[in-house]
GUMI-620332 format. One record per atom (N, C-alpha, C): residue number from 1; atom name; x, y negated, z. Coordinates in pm, whole numbers, plus 50000, padded with zeros to 5 digits. Atoms other than C-alpha are relative to their C-alpha. Layout:
N
<atom seq="NUM" atom="CA" px="X" py="Y" pz="Z"/>
...
// end
This chain:
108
<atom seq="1" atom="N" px="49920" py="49906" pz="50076"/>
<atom seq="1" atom="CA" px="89946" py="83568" pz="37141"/>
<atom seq="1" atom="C" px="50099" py="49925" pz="49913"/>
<atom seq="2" atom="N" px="49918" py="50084" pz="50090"/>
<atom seq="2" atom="CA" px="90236" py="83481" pz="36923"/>
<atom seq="2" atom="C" px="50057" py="50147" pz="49955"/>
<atom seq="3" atom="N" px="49950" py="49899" pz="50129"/>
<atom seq="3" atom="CA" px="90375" py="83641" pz="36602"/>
<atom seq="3" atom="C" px="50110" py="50036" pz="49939"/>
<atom seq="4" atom="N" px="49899" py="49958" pz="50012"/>
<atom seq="4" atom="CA" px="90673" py="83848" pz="36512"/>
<atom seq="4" atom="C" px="49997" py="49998" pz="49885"/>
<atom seq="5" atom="N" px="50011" py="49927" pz="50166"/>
<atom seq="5" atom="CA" px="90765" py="83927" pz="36146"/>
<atom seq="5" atom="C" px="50107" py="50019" pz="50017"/>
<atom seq="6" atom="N" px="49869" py="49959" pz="49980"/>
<atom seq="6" atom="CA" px="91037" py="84178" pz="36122"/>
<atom seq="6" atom="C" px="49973" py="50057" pz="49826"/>
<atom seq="7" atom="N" px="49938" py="49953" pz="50160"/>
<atom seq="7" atom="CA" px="91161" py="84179" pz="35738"/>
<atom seq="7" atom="C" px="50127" py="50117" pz="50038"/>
<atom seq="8" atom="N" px="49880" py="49873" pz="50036"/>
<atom seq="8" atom="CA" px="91370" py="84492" pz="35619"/>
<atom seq="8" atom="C" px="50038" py="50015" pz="49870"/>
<atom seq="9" atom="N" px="49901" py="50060" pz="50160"/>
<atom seq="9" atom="CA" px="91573" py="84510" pz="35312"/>
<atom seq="9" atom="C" px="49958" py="50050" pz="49900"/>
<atom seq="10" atom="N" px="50091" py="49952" pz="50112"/>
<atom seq="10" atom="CA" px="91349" py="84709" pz="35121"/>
<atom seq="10" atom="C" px="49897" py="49915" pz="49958"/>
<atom seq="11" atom="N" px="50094" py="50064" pz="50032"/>
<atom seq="11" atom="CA" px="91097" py="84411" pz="35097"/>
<atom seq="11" atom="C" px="49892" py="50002" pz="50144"/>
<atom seq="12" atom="N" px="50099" py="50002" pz="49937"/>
<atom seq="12" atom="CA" px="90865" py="84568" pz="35378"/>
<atom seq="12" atom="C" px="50017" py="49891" pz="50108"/>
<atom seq="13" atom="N" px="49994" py="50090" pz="49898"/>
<atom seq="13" atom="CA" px="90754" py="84325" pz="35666"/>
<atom seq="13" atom="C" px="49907" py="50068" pz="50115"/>
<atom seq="14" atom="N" px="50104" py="49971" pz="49842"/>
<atom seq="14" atom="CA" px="90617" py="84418" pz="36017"/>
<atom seq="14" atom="C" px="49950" py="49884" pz="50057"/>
<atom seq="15" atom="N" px="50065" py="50152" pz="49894"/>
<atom seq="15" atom="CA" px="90382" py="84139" pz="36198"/>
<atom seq="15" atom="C" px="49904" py="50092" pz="50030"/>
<atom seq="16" atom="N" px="50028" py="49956" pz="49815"/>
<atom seq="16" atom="CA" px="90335" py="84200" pz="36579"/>
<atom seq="16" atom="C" px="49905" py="49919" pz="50042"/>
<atom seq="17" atom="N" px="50066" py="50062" pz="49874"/>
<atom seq="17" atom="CA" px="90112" py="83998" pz="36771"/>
<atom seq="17" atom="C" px="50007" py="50060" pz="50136"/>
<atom seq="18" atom="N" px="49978" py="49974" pz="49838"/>
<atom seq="18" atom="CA" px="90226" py="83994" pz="37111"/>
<atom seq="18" atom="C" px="49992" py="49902" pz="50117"/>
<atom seq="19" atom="N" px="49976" py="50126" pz="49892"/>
<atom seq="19" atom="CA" px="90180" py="83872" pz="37474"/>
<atom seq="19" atom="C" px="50085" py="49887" pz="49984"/>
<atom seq="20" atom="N" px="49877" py="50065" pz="49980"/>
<atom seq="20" atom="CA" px="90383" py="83586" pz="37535"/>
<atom seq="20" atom="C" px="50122" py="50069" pz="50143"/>
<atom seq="21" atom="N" px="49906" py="49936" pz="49872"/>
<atom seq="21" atom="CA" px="90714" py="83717" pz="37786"/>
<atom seq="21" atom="C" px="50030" py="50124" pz="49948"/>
<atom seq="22" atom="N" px="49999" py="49855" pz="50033"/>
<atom seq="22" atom="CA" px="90738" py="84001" pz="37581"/>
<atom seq="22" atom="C" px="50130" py="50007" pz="49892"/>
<atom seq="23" atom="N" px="49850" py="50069" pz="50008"/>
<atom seq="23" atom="CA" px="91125" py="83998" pz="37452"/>
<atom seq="23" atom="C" px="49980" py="50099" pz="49849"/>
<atom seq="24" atom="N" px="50013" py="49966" pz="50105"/>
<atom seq="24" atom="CA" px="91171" py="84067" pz="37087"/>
<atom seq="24" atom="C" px="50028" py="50171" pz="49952"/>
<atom seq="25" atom="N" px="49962" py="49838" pz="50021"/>
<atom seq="25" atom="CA" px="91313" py="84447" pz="37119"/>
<atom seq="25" atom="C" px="49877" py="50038" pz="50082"/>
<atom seq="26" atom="N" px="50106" py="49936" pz="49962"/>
<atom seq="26" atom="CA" px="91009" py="84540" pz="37379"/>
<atom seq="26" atom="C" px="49888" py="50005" pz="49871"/>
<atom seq="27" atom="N" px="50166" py="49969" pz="50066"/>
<atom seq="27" atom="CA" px="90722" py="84460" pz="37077"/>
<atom seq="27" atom="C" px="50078" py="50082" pz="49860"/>
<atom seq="28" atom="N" px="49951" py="49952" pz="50089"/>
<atom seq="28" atom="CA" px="90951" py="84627" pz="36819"/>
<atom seq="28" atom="C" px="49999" py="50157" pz="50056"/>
<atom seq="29" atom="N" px="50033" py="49820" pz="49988"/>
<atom seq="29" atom="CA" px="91013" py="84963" pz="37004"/>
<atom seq="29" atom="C" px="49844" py="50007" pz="50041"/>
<atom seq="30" atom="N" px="50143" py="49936" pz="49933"/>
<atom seq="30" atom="CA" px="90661" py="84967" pz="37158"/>
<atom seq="30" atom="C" px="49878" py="50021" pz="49865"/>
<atom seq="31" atom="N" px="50123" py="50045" pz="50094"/>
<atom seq="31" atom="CA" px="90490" py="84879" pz="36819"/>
<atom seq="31" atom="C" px="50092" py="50148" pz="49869"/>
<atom seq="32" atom="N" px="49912" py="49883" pz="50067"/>
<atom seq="32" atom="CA" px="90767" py="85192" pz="36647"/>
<atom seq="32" atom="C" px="50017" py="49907" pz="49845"/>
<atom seq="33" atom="N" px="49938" py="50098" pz="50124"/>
<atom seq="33" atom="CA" px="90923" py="84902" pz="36409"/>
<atom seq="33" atom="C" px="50121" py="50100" pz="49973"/>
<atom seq="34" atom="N" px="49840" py="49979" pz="50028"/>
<atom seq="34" atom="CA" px="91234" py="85063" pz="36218"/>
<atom seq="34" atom="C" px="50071" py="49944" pz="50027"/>
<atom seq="35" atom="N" px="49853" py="50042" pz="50013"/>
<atom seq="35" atom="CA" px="91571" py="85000" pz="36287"/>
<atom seq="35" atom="C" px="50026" py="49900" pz="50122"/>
<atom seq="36" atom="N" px="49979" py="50066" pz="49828"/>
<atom seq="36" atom="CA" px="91541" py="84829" pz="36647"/>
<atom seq="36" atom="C" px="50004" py="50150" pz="50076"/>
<atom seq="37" atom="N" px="49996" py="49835" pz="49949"/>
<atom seq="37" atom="CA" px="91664" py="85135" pz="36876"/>
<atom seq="37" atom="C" px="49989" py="49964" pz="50146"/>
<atom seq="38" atom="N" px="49983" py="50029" pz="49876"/>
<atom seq="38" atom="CA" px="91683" py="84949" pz="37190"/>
<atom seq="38" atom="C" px="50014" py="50115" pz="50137"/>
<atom seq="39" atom="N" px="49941" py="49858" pz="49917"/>
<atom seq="39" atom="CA" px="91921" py="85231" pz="37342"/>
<atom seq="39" atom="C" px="50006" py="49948" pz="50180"/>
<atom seq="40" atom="N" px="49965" py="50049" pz="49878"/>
<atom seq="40" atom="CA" px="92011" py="85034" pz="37647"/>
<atom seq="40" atom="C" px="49864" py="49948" pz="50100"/>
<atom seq="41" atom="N" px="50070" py="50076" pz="49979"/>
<atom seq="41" atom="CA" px="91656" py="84936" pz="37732"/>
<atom seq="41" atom="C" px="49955" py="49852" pz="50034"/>
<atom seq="42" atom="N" px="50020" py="50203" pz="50007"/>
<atom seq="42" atom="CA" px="91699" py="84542" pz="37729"/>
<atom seq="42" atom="C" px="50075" py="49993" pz="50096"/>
<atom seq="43" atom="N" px="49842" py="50050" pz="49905"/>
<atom seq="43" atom="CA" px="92045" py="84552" pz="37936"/>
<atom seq="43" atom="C" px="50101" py="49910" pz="49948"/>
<atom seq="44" atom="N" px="49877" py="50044" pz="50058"/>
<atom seq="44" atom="CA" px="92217" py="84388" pz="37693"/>
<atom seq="44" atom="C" px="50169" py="50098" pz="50011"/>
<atom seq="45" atom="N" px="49924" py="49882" pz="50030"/>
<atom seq="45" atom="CA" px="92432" py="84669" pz="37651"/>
<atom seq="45" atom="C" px="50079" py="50135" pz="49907"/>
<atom seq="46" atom="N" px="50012" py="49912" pz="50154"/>
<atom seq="46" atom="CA" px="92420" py="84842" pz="37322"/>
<atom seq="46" atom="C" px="50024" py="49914" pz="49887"/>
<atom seq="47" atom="N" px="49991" py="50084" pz="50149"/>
<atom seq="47" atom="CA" px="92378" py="84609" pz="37042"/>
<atom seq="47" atom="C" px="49888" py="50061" pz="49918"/>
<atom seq="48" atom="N" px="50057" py="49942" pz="50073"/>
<atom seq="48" atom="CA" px="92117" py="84833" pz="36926"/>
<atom seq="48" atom="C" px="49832" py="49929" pz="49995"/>
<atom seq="49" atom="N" px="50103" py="50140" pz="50009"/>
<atom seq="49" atom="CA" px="91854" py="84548" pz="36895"/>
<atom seq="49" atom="C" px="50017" py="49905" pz="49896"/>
<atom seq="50" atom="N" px="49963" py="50126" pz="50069"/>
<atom seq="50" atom="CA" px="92061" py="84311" pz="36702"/>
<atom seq="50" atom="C" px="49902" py="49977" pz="49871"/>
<atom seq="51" atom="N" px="50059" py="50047" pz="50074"/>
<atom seq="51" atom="CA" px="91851" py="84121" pz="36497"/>
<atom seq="51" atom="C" px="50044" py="49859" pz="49865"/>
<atom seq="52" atom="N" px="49972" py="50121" pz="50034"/>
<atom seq="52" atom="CA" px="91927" py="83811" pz="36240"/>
<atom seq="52" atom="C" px="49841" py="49886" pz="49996"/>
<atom seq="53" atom="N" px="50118" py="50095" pz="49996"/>
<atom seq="53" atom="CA" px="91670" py="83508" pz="36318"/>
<atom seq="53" atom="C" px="50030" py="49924" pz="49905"/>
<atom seq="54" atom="N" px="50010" py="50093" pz="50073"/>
<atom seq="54" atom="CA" px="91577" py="83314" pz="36034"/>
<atom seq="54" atom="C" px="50031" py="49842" pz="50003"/>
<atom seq="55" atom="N" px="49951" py="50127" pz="49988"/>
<atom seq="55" atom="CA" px="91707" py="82970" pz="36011"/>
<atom seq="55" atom="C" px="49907" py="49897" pz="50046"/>
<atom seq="56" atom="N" px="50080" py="50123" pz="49963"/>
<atom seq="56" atom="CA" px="91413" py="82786" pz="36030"/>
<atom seq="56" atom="C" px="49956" py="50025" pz="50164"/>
<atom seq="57" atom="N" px="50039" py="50025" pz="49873"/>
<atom seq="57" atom="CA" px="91352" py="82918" pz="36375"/>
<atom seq="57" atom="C" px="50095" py="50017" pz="50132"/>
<atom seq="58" atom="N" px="49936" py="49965" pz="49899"/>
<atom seq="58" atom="CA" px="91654" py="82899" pz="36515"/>
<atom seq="58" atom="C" px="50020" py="49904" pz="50109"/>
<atom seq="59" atom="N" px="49994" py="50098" pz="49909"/>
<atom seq="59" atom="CA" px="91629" py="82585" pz="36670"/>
<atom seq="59" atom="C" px="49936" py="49955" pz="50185"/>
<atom seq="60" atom="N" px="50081" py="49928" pz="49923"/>
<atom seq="60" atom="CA" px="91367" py="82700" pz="36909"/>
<atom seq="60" atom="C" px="50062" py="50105" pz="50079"/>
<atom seq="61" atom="N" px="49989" py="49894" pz="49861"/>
<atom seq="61" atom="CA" px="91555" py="82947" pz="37108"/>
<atom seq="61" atom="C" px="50121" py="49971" pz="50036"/>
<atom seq="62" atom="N" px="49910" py="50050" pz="49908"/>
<atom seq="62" atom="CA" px="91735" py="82941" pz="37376"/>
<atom seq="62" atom="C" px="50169" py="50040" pz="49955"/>
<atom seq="63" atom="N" px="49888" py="50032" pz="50051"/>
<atom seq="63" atom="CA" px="92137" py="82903" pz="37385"/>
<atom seq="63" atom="C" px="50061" py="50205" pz="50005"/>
<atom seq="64" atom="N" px="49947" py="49864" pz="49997"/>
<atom seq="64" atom="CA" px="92322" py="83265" pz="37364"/>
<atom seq="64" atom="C" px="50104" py="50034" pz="50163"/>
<atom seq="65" atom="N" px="49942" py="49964" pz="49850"/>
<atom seq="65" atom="CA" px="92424" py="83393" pz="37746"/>
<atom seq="65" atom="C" px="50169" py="50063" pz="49966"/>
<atom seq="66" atom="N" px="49891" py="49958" pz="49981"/>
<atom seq="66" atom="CA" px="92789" py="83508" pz="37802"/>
<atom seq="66" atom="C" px="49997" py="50157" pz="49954"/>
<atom seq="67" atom="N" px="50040" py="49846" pz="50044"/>
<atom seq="67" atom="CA" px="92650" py="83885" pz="37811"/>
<atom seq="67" atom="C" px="49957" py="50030" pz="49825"/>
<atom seq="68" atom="N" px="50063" py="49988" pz="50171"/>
<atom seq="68" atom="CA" px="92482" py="83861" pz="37476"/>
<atom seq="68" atom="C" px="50102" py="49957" pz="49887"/>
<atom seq="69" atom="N" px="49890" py="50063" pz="50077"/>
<atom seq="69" atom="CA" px="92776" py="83655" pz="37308"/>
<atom seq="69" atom="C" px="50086" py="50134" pz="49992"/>
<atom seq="70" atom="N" px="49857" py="49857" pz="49991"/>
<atom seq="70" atom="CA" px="93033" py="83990" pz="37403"/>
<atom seq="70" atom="C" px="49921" py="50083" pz="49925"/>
<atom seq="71" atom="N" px="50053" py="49895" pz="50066"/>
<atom seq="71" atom="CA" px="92771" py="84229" pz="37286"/>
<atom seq="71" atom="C" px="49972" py="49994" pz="49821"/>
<atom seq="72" atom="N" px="50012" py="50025" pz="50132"/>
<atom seq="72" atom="CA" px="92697" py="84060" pz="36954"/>
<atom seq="72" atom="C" px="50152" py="50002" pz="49908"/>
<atom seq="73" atom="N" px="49859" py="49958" pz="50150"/>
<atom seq="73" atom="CA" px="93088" py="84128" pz="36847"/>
<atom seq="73" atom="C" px="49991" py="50150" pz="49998"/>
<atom seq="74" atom="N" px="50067" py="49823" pz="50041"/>
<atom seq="74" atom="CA" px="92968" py="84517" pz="36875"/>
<atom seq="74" atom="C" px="49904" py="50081" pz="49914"/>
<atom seq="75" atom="N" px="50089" py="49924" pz="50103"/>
<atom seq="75" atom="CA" px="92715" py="84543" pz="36639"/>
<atom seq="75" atom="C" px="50038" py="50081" pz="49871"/>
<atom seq="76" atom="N" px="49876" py="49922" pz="50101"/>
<atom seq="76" atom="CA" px="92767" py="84791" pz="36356"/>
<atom seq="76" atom="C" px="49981" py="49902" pz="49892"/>
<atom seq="77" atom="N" px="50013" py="50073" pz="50105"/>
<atom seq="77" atom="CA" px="92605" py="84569" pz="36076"/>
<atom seq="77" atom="C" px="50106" py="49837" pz="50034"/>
<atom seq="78" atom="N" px="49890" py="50091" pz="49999"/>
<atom seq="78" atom="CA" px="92851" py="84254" pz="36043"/>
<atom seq="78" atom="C" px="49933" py="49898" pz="50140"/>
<atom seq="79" atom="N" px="50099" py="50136" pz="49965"/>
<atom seq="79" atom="CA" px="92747" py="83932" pz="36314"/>
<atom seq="79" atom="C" px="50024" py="49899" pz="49926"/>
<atom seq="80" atom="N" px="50012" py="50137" pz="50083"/>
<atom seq="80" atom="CA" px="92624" py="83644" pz="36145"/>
<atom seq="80" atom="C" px="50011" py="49868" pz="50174"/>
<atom seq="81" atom="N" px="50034" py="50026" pz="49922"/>
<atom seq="81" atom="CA" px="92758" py="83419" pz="36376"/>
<atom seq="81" atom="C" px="49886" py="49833" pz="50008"/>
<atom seq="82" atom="N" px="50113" py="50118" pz="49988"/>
<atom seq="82" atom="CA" px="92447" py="83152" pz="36360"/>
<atom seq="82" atom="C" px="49887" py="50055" pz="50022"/>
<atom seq="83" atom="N" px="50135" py="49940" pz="49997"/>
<atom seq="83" atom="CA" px="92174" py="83378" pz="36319"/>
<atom seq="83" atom="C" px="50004" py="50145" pz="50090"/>
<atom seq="84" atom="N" px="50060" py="49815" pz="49900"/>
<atom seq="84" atom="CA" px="92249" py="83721" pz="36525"/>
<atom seq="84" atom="C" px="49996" py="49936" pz="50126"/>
<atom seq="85" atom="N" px="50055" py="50056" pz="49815"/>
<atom seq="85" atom="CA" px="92101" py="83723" pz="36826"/>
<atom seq="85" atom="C" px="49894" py="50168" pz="50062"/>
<atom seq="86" atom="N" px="50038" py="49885" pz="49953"/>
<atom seq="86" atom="CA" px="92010" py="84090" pz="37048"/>
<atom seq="86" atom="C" px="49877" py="49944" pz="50022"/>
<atom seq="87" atom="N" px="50163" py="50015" pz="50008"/>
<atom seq="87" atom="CA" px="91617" py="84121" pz="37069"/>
<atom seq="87" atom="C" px="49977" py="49975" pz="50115"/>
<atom seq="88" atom="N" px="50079" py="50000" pz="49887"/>
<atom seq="88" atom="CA" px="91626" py="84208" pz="37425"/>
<atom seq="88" atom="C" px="50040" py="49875" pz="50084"/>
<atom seq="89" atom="N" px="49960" py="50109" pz="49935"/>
<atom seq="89" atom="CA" px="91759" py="83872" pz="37543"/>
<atom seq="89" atom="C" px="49947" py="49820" pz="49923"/>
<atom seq="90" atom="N" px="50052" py="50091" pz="50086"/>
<atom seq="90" atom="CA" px="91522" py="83658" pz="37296"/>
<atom seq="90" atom="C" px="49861" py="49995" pz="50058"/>
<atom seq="91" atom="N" px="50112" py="49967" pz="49966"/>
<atom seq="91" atom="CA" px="91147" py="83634" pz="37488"/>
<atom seq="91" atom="C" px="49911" py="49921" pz="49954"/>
<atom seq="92" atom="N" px="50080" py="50049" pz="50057"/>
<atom seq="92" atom="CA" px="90853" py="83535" pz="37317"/>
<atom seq="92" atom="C" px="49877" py="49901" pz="50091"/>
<atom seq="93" atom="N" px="50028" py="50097" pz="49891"/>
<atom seq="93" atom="CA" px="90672" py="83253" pz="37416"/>
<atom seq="93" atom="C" px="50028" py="49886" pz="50078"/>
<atom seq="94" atom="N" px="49959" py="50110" pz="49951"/>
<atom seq="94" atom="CA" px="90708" py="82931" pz="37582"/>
<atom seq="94" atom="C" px="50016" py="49949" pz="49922"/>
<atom seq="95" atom="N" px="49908" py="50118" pz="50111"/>
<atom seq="95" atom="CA" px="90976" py="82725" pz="37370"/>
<atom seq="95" atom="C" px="50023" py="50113" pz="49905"/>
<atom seq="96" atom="N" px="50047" py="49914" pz="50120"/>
<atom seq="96" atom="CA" px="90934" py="83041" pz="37144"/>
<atom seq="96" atom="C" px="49890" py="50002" pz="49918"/>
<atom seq="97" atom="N" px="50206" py="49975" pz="50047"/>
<atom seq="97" atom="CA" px="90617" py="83065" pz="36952"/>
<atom seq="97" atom="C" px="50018" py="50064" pz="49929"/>
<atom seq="98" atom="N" px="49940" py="49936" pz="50131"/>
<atom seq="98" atom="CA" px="90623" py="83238" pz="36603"/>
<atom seq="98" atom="C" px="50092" py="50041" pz="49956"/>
<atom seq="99" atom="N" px="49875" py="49969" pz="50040"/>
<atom seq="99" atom="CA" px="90913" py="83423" pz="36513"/>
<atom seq="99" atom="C" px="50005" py="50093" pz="49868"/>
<atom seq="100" atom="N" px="49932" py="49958" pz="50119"/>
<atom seq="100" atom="CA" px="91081" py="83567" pz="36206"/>
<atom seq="100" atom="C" px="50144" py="50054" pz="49987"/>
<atom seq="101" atom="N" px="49936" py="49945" pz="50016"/>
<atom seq="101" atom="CA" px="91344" py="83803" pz="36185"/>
<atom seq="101" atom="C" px="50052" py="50058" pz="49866"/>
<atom seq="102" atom="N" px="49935" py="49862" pz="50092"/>
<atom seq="102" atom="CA" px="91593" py="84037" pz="35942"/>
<atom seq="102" atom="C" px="50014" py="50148" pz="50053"/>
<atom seq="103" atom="N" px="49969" py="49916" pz="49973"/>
<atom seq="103" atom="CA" px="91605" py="84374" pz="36019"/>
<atom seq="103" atom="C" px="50140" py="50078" pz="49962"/>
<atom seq="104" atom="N" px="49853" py="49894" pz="50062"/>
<atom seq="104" atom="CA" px="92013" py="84512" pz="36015"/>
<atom seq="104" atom="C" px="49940" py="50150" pz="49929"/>
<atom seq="105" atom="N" px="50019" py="49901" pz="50101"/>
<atom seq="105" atom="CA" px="92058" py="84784" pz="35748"/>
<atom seq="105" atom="C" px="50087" py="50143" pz="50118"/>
<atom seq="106" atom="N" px="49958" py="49915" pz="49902"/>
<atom seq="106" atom="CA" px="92198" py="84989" pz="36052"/>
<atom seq="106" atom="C" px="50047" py="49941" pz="50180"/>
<atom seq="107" atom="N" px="49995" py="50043" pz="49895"/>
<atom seq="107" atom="CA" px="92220" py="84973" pz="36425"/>
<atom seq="107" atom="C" px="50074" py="50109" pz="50105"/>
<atom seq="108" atom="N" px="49931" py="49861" pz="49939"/>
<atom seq="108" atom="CA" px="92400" py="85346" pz="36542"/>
<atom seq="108" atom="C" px="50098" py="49982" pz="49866"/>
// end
């Protein structure tokens, strides 16, 4: 198993334990986290995933695909470009382990 923590701007925190292969928007909608809407179901298509990954773990994931790069200038909350990164193109596990997120203050 490996561990999500999805901070939101009110203070609260969500921690997931999930399979490994299990992409950061699947344990967020399946687990009914706020503010992940994952409209597109993990098409990279929406933006409605976008997440900001904490610094310390950004070193650990993989590089940002062509698809995901276009979609991340669509989000409604601003992109940070170092730290945004769509959920459904982030998979837990492997050269992932532990993760740590921000939750955007809007995603529609």
């Amino acid at each position: 198993m490996t561990k999500i923590s999805f901070h939101h701007a009110g203070g609260a925190v969500d921690v997931l334990n999930v399979d490994p292969g299990t992409s950061i928007m699947r344990a967020a909608v399946a687990n009914g986290v706020a503010g992940i809407v994952g409209e597109c179901g993990g098409q990279a298509m929406c933006a409605t995933c976008h997440v900001y990954v904490r610094p310390e773990y950004l070193a650990g994931l993989p590089a940002i695909g062509d698809d995901e790069d276009e979609m991340l200038d669509c989000t409604v909350d601003p992109r940070d470009a170092a730290r945004s990164r769509l959920g459904c193109q982030v998979t837990l596990g492997g050269g992932v382990g532990d993760l740590e997120v921000d939750v955007p203050g809007s995603q529609v």
